[in-house]
N, C-alpha and C positions, 0 to 999 in steps of 0.2 A: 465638269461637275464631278466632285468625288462621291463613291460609291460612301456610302453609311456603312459601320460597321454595326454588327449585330452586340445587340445587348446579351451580355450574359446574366446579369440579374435574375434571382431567383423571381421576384414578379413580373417579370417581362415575361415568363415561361407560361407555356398553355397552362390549363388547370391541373391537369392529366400530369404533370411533369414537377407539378411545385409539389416537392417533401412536406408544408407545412399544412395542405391542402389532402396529399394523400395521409400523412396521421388521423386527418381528424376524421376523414371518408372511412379507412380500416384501420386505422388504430395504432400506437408505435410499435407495435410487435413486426409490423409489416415492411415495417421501412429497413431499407440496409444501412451499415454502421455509417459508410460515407454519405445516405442521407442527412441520417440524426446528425454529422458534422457538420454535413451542407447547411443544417438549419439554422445553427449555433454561428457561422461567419455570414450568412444570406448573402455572397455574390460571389466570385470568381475573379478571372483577370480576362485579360483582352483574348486569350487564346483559350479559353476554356474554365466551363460552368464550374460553377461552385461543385455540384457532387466530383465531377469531372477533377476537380484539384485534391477534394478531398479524397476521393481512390489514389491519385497518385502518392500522397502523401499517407494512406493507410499501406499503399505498395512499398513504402521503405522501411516501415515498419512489420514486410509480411505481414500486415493487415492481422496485428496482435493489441488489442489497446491496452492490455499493459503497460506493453512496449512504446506507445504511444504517449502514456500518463507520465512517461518520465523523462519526454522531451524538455528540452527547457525552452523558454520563453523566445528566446535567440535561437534556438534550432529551429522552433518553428516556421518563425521571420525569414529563413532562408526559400523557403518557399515561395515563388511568385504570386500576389497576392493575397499573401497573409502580412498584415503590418501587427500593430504590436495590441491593438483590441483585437483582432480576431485573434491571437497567438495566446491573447488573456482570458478569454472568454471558451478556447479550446479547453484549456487549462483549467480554470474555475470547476468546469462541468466534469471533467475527470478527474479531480479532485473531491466533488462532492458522491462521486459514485464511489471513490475511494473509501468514503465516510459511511457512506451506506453498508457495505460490507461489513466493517469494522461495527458498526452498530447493528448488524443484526449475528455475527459473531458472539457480539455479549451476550444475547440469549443463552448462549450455550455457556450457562456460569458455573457448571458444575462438572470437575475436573474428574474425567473416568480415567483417562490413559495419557500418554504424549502424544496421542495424535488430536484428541482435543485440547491440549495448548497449542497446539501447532494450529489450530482452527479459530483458536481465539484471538492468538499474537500476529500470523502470517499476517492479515488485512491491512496492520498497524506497520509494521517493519518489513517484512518480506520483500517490497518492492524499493524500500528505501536506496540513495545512490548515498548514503553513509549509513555507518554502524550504530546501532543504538541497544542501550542495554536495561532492561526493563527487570524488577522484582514482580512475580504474581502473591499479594497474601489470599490465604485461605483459612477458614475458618475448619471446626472439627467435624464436616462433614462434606470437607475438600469442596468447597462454595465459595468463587470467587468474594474479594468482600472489599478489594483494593488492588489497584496498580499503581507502581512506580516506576519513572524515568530516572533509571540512575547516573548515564550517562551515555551522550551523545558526540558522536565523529569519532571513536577508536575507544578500542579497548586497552588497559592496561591495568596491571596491578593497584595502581596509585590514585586511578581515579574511582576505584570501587571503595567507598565510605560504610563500613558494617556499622559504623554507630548510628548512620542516617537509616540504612537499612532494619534496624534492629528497634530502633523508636517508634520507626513507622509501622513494625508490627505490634509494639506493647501499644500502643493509639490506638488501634483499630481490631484487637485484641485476634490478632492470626496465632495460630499454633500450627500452621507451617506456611513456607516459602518454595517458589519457583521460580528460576533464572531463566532468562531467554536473552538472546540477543541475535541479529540477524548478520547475516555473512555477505555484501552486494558481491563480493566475486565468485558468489555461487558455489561456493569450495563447504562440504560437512565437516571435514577433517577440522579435532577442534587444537587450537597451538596450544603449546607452553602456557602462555598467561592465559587462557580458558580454563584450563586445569589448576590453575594458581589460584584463580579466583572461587573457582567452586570449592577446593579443600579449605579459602579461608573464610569463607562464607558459611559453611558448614560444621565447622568449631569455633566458630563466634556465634552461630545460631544456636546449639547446643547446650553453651554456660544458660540460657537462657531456655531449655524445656524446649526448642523451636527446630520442630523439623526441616529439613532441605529433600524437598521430594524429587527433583528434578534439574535437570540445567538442559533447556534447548538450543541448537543450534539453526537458525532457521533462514532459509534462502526461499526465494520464489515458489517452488514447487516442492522441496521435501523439508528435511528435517533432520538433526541426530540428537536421539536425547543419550544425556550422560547414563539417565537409568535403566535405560534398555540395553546399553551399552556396560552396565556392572561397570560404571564410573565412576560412583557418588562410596 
């Protein structure tokens, strides 16, 4: 007679041990991150519990969820155990914390320095694994009042449209503009066509009364603005 192998199931587990049981007993603040995951896949593989896989899997990401959030669906999958709902479902919910950020970032609509657009934009681009390139307008008391996606997967001279950009401020009646766009190789240094784009953005905002108060350059964790930098 063969021995039964033990369930790893998060309800097969004492009470003392089930993540969704200790939430509600002390609360999510209490739970570790590989819980909160364990919660979101609830089971494991044959060799180890759900938290159990989820720490291994927060160990390759030195246990950073950042660095997690920009796993893809397929890297997940690589994992034993995770098929492609739990790999969705990881996903989903890092995703929506992404959002959360970025939405409580808007609060902060009123532009003091570059380090609050760097606080507004990071949530949004910072972690992106492409380049994307955004207009901030502001009204005459530097109060956000509109964004624009100008362009997305690379930068270059030819994909920046000043007439699209310049409309979108007489609509929404901005009397000035901020450029941002993020960097995934983590590099501030801004190239040739960063510098192309800001000086033609900045005399086609001009015929037009419209200021250019800024151009960001923004990665994970810092920033270069062109104005701190006597760029503009």
């Amino acid at each position: 007679m063969s021995e039964k192998k033990p369930s790893f199931s998060i309800k097969n587990w004492s009470e003392d041990d089930q993540p969704r049981e200790k939430l509600l007993k002390k609360g999510k603040a209490a739970l570790s991150d590989a819980e909160l995951v364990a919660i979101l896949i609830g089971s494991g593989n044959r060799e180890e519990s759900a938290v159990d896989l989820c720490k291994r899997i927060l160990s390759s990401v030195d246990n950073n969820l950042n660095q997690l959030g920009k796993l893809s669906i397929k890297q997940l999958m690589q994992f034993k155990g995770i098929g492609e709902a739990k790999a969705i479902s990881i996903a989903a919910a890092l995703e929506l914390g992404r959002r959360r950020r970025a939405e409580e970032a808007l609060q902060q609509f009123k532009i003091t320095s570059s380090k609050s657009v760097f606080e507004l934009m990071q949530p949004m681009i910072g972690e992106l694994p492409h380049e994307e390139f955004w207009i901030i307008y502001l009204n005459n008391s530097n109060k956000v009042i509109d964004k624009l996606q100008l362009s997305k997967g690379g930068i270059t001279g030819t994909l920046v449209d000043t007439r699209l950009v310049l409309k979108q401020a007489l609509q929404v009646g901005a009397v000035a503009i901020i450029m941002a766009h993020n960097h995934p190789s983590g590099t501030l240094k801004p190239s040739q066509a960063d510098k192309d784009i800001t000086q033609k953005l900045k005399v086609a905002a001009q015929s037009l009364d419209i200021r250019v108060l800024d151009h960001l350059i923004i990665t994970e964790r810092a920033y270069f603005s062109f104005a701190d930098e006597a760029l503009l």
